[in-house]
VOGU-3710 file (C-alpha; in Angstrom, 3 decimals, decimal comma):
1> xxxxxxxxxx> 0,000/0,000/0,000  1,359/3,477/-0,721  1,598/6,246/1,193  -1,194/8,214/0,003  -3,857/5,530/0,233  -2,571/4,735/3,659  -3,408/8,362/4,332  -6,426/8,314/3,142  -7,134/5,264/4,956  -5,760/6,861/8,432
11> xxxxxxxxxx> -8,363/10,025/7,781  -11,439/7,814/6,696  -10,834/5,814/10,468  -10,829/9,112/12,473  -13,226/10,636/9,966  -15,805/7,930/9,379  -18,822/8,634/11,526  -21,405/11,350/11,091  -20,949/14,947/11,174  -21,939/16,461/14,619
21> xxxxxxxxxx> -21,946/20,014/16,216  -20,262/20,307/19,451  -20,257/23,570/22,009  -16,889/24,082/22,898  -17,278/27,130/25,752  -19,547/30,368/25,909  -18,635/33,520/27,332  -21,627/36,439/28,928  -21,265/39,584/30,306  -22,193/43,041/29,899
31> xxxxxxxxxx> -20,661/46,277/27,818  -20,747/49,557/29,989  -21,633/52,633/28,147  -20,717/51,096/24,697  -22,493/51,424/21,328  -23,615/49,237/19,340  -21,075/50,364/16,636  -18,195/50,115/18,892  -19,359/46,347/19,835  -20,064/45,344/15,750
41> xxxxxxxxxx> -16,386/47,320/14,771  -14,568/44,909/16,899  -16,686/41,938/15,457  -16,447/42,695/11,911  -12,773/43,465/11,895  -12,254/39,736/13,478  -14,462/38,823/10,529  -12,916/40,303/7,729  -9,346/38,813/8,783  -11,438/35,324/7,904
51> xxxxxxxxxx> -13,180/36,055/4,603  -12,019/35,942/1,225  -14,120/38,621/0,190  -14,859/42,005/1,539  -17,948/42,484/3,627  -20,608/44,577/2,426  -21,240/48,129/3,249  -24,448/46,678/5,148  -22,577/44,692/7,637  -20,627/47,920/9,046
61> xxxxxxxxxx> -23,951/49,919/8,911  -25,454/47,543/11,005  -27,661/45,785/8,459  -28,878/41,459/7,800  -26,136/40,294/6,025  -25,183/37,360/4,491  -21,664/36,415/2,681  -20,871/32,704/1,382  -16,951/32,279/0,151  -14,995/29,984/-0,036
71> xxxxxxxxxx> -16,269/27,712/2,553  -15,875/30,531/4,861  -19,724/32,198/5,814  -20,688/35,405/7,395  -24,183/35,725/8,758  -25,529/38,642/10,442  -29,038/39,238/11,850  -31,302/42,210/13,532  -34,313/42,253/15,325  -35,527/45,485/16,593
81> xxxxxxxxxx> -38,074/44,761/19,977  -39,695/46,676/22,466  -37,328/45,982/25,358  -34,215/46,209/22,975  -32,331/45,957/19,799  -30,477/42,624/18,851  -27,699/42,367/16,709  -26,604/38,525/16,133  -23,521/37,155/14,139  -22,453/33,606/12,856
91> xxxxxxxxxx> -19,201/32,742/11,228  -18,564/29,414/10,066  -14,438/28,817/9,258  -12,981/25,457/8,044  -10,324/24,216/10,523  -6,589/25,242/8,574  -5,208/21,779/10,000  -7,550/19,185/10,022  -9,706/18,158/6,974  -13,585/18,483/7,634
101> xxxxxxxxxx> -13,479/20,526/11,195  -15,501/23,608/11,195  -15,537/26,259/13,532  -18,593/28,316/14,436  -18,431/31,361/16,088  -21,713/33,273/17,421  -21,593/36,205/19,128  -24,971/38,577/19,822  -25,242/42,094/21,220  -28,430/42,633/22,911
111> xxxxxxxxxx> -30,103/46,289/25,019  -30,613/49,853/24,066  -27,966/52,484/23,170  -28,282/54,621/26,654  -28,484/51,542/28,808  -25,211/48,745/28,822  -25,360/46,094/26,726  -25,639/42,743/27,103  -23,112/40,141/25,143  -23,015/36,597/24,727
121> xxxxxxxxxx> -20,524/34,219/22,277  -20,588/30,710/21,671  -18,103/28,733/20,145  -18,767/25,256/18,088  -16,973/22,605/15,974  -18,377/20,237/13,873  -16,295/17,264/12,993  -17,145/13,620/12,313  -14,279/12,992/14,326  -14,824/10,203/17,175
131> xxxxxxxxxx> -12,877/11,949/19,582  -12,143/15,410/19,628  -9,292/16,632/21,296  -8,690/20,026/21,074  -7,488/22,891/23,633  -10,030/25,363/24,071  -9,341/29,151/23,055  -11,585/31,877/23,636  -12,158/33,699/19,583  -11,152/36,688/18,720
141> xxxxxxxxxx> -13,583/38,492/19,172  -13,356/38,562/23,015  -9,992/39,186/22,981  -10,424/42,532/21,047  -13,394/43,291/22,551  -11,314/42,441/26,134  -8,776/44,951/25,130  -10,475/47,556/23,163  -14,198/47,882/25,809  -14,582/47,494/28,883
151> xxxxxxxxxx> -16,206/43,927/29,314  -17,950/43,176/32,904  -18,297/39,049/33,577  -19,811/38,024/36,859  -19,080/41,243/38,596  -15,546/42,232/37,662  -13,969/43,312/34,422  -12,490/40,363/31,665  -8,733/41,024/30,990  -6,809/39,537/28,206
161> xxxxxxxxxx> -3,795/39,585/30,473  -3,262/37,926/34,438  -3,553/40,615/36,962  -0,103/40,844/38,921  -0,784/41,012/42,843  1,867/43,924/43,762  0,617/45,530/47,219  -1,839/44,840/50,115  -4,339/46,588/48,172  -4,772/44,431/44,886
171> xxxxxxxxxx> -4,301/41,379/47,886  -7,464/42,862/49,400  -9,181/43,058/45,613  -8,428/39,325/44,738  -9,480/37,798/48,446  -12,853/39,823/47,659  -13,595/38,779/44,501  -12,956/35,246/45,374  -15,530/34,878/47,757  -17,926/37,649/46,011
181> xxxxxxxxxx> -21,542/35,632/46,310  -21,901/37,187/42,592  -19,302/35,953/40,800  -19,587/33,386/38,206  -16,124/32,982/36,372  -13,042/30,518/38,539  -10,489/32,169/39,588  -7,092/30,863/38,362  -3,706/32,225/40,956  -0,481/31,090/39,813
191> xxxxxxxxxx> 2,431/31,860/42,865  5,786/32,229/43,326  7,916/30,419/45,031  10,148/31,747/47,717  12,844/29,168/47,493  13,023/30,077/43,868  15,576/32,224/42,299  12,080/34,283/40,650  9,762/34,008/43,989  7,767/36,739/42,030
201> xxxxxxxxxx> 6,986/34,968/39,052  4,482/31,798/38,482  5,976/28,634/37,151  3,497/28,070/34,489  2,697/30,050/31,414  -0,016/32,338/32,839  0,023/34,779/30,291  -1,015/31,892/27,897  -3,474/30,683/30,126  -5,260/34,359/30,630
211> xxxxxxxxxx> -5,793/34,498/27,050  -7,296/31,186/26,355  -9,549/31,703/29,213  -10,186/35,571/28,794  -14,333/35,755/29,385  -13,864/32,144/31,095  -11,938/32,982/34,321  -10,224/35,358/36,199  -6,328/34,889/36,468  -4,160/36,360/38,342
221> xxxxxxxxxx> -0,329/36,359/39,689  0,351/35,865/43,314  4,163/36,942/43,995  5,512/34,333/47,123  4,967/37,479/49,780  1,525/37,255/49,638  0,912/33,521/49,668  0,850/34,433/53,099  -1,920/36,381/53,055  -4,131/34,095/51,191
231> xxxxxxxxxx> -3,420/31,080/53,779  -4,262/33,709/57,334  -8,061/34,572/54,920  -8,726/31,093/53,829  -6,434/28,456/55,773  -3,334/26,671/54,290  -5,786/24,078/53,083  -7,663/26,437/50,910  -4,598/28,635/49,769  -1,949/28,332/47,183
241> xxxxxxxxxx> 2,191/28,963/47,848  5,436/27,155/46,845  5,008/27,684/42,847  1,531/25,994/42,978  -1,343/27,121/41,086  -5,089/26,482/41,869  -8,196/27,214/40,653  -11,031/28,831/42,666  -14,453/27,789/41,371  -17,856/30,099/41,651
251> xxxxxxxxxx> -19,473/29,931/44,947  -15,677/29,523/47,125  -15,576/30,453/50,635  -13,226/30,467/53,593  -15,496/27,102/54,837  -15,477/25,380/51,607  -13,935/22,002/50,952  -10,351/22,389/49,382  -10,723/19,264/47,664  -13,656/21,239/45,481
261> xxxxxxxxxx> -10,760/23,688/43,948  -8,183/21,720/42,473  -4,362/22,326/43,466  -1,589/21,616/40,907  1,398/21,409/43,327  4,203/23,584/42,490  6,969/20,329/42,561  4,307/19,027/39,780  5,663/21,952/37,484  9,382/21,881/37,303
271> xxxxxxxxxx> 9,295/19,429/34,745  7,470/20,227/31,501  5,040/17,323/31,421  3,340/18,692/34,623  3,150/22,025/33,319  1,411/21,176/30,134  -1,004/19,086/32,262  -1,778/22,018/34,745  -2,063/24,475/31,913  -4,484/21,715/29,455
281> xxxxxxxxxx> -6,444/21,037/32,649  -7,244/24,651/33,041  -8,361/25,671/29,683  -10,519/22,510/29,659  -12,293/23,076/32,944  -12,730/26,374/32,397  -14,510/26,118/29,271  -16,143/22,982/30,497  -17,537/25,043/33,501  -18,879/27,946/30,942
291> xxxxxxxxxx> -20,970/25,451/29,424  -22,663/24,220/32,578  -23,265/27,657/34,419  -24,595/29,427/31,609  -27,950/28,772/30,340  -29,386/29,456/26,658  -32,299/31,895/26,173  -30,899/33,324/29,809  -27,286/34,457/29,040  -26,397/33,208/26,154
301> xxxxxxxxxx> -28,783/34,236/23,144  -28,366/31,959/19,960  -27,775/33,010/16,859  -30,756/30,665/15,106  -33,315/32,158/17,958  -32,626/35,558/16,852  -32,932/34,390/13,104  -36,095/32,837/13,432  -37,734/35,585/15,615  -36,759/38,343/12,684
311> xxxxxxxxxx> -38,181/35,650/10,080  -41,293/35,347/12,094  -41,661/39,390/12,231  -41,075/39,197/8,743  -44,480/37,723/8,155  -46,780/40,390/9,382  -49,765/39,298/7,700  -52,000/36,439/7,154  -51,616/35,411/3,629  -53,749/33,775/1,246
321> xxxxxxxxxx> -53,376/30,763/-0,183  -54,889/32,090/-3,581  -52,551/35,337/-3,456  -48,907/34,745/-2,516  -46,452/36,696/-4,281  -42,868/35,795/-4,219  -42,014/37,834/-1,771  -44,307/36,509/0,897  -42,968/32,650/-0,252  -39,372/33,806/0,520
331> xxxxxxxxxx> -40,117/35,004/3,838  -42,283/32,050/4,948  -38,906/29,657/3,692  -36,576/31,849/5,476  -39,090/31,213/8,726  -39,303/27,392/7,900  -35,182/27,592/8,008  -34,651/28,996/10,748  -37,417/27,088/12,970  -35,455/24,010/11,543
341> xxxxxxxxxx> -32,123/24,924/12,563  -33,188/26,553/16,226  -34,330/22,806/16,759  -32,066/20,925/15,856  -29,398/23,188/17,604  -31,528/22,439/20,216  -31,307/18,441/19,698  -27,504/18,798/19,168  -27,272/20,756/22,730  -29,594/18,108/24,676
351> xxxxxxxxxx> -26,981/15,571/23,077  -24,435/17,243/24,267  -26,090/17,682/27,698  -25,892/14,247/28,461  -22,680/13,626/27,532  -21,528/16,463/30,146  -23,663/14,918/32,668  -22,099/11,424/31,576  -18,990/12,953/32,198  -19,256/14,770/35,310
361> xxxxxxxxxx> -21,065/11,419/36,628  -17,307/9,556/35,751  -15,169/12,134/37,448  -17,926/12,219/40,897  -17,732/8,407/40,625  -13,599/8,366/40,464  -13,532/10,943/43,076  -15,771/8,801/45,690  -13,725/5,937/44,835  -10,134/8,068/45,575
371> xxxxxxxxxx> -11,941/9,542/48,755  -13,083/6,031/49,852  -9,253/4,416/48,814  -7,804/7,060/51,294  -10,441/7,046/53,974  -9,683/3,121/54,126  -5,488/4,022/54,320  -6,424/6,258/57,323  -8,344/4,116/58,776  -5,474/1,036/58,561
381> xxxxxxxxxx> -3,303/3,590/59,816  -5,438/4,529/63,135  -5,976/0,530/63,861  -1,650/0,647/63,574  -1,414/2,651/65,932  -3,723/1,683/68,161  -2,188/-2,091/67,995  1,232/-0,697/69,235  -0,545/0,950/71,891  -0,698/4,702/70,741
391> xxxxxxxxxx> -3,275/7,224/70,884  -3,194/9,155/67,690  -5,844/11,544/69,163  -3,426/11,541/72,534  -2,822/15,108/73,743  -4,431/16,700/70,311  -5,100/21,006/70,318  -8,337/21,416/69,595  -9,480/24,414/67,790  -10,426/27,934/69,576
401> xxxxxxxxxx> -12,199/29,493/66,857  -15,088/28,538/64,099  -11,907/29,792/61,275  -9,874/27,012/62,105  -12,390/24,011/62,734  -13,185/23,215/59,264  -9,464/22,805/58,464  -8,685/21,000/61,762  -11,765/18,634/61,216  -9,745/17,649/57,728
411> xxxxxxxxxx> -6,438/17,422/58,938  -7,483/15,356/62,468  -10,903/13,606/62,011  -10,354/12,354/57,989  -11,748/9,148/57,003  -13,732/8,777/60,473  -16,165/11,738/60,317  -17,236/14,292/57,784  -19,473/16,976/57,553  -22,166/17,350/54,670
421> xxxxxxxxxx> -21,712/20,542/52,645  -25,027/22,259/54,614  -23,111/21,708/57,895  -19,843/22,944/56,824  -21,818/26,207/55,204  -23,038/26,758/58,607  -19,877/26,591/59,921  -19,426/30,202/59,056  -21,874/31,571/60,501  -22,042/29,579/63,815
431> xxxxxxxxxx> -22,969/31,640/67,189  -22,031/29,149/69,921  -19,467/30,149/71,964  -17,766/27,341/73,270  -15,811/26,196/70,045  -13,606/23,701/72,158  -16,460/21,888/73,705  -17,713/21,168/69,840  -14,141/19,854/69,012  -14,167/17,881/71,547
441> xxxxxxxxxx> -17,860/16,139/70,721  -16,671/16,010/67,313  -13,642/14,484/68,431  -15,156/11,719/70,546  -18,030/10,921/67,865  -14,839/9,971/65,645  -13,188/7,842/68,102  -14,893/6,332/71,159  -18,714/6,873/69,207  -17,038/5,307/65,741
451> xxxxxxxxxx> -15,121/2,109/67,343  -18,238/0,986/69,207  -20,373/1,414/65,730  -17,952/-0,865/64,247  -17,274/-3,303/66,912  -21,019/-3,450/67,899  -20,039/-2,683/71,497  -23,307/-1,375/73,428  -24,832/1,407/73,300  -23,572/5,223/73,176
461> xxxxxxxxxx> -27,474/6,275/74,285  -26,892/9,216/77,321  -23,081/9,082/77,119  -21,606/11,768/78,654  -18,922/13,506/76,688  -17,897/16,738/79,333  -19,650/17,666/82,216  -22,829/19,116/80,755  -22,558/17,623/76,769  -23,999/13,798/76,358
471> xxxxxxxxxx> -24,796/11,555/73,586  -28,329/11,099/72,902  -31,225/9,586/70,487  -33,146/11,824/68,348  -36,170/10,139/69,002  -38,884/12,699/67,545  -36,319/15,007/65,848  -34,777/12,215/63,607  -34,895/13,553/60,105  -33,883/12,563/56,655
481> xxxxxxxxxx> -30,708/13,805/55,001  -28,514/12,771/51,744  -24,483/12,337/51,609  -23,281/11,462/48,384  -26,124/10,533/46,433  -27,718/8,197/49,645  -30,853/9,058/51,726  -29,293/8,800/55,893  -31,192/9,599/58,691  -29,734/11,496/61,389
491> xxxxxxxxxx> -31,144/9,942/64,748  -28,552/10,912/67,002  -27,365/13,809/68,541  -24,755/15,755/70,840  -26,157/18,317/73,191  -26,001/20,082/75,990  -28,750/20,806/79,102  -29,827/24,117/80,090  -33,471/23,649/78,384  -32,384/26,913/75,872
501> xxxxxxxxxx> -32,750/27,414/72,241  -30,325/30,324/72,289  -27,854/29,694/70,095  -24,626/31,152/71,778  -25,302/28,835/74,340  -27,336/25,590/72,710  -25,256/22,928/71,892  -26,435/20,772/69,078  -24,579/18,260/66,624  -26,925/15,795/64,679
511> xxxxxxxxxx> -25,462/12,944/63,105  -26,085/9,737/61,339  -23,529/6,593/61,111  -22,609/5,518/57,100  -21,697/1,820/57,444  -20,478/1,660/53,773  -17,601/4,181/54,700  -17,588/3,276/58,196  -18,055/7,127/59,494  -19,777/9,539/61,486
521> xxxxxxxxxx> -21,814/11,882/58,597  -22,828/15,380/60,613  -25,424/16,671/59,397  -26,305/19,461/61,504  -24,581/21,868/63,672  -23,727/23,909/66,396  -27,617/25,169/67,013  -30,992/23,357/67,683  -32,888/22,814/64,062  -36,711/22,568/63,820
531> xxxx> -38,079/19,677/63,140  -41,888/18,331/62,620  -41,521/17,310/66,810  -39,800/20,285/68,157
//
């Protein structure tokens, strides 16, 4: 066989199925005091860099337009509405690389002229590829609009570039924006490393990085002399130092789990395999997370809806069947179009919908089975050192404050009790003032309350844990509550006498006992909750 037919053979096998239309990432935001005109400018001159042909006077004015060369398409639509203008672009551009890849960029422009405007861009590929494997890249478009307008995503501007951390101030910026309620984009810190020659600069390519991901996260530079400042807000567990670089996803506060923000360790990126992995795994969760926390029709406006909402104004009037001019026919096939293609874009995206939840069901599955595979090593581990006759929890420093117990519950009580998210949430804003005296319960539901679960050894009913804290039943106030995908009921609880429901002084930890992972599971605490009894 020669060579060319075994390339054609080679590009019929990756080649060979059919043609489907994949969303790669979307970007939203808004466009503070900007025109319309500045917006389409910025659009068009992307455009033009990507079509044969010149664009028509139309497309600059504002105007429908559509331009077909060389496999290369522009498509531009209007509607004018009550509530707003919309101005709505497609470009279609054959992959330079690989044969029979095409990329689709949308982007639409959406408000009035004295208000700001609203922007949304989606990017696509259709292939008949199997597999795609691609690193995902914001367009153009975002880029110059990025550099050229000021773009507003989730709260705080978009920037082309990483933000450099150089003062106390910009350190007060980022640790605000990181645990803004509002924001909606990750946030990506690369640090130095003090025992570095460079403890200023990041070990990975962030500059890279911020442009792939400009509209999809936040980046930003974090020079070794402030890692320090990131670990007093947040705990080590939650902060980033040494070279390493993490990402911060939407909804990140000082009681969330680490594990929930990935951590690329800074030893991972001396050599350049680890660095390409960091840098690949951040463009594709970043784009992967644009696609699940944006919603079409809400923040992202598609290009077909706007087409098929101008075709439907289009036809104004009821027609006849006896008196259609050609006109009218045109109009009512434009409409047909456009209904077809809005649905089955909207087939393609369910498609694609599963396959994400597919996906994400994979990686939750792996990480159970990781979290189990360690939770069993800790628990060999504790049973080691009990059989040599050692206390592992022996003369332990129990937290003072509700800032460190999170962390100290992870580092000490791992693989023998854990807290459901609600309970770590509440964490935060806990009002009981005896912090120690909840250690300490939680402490001795994760030795002396876990070894008689698993050795069957009587009963913990009434046990008294301090003076004034015992074990007790639920009874009436058992209630139902779900850890990792499984209903539990939590029909036990610590507490404290005093007959008060004030909660600076009510002491109340509800729990439930998960005999597949052999722990405690809190599901409740510090304060009383209402239940259907109390």
């Amino acid at each position: 066989m020669n060579r060319f037919s075994e390339a054609l053979r080679d590009f019929e096998a990756t080649n060979s199925g059919p043609v489907r239309e994949r969303e790669i990432l979307r970007v939203a935001g808004i466009l503070p005091n900007c025109k319309f005109a500045d917006v389409r400018k910025q659009v068009l001159l992307w455009a033009k860099k990507r079509t044969p042909s010149e664009l028509p006077q139309d497309a600059w004015n504002g105007g429908p337009v559509e331009v077909l060369s060389g496999g290369r398409s522009v498509h531009i639509e209007t509607l004018e509405t009550s509530s707003g203008n919309l101005w709505a672009f497609r470009n279609d551009d054959p992959d330079k690389n690989v044969p029979g890849r095409v990329w689709t960029t949308e982007v639409t422009v959406g408000g009035e002229e004295s208000q700001d405007l609203m922007l949304s861009l989606r990017q696509m590929v259709s292939s008949s590829e199997g597999e795609l494997h691609i690193e995902p890249h914001v367009p153009g478009p975002i880029l110059q609009i990025a550099e050229k307008l000021e773009f507003i995503s989730g709260g705080a501007a978009v920037s082309k570039s990483p933000k450099n951390i150089r003062n106390e101030n910009d350190l007060a910026k980022l640790l605000d924006l990181m645990e803004r309620p509002q924001r909606t984009l990750p946030v990506i810190i690369a640090s130095g490393d003090e025992r570095g020659s460079e403890p200023e600069q990041p070990l990975i390519d962030i500059d890279s990085i911020a442009r792939a991901c400009c509209g999809l996260a936040h980046c930003f530079v974090l020079p070794a002399e402030f890692t320090y400042g990131l670990s007093n807000a947040f705990g080590k567990t939650r902060s980033v130092f040494h070279g390493g670089v993490r990402i911060f996803l939407p909804g990140f506060s000082s009681q969330s789990r680490p594990l929930d923000h990935r951590l690329f360790v800074g030893d991972s990126l001396k050599d350049i395999s680890g660095r390409e992995l960091c840098e690949s795994s951040l463009r594709q969760l970043s784009a992967r997370l644009s696609l699940s926390k944006t919603r079409l029709g809400r923040e992202i406006v598609t290009f077909s809806s706007v087409r098929s909402a101008a075709s439907r104004k289009a036809v104004t009037e009821p027609v006849s069947p006896m008196g259609i001019d050609g006109g009218e026919i045109a109009a009512i096939r434009t409409q047909l179009d456009a209904m077809e293609n809005e649905l089955v874009e909207a087939k393609a995206w369910e498609e694609q919908l599963t396959n994400l939840h597919d996906e994400m069901e994979e990686r939750a599955l792996a990480a159970e089975g990781q979290a189990a595979s360690a939770a069993f090593r800790i628990q060999q581990l504790q049973s080691l050192f009990e059989a040599k006759g050692t206390d592992p929890d022996e003369d332990v420093e129990l937290p003072t404050s509700w800032s460190e117990i999170g962390d100290w519950i992870d580092a000490r009580l791992a693989g023998r009790l854990v807290l459901v998210p609600s309970a770590r949430r509440s964490l935060k804003k806990a009002k009981f003032e005896d912090v120690s005296a909840v250690a300490q319960s939680l402490l001795w539901l994760a030795s002396d309350c876990r070894k008689r679960r698993i050795s069957g050894g009587g009963s913990v009913g009434e046990e008294s844990i301090m003076e004034g804290v015992r074990n007790a039943s639920c009874g009436g106030d058992t209630f139902d509550f779900e850890h990792q995908g499984q209903k539990m009921k939590a029909d036990w609880h610590v507490k404290n006498g005093g007959n008060t429901r004030d909660p600076k002084r009510c002491l109340r930890i509800y729990y439930g006992w998960d005999s597949n992972s052999t722990q405690i599971v809190v599901a409740s605490l510090p304060a009383h909750i209402e239940t259907g009894a109390s």
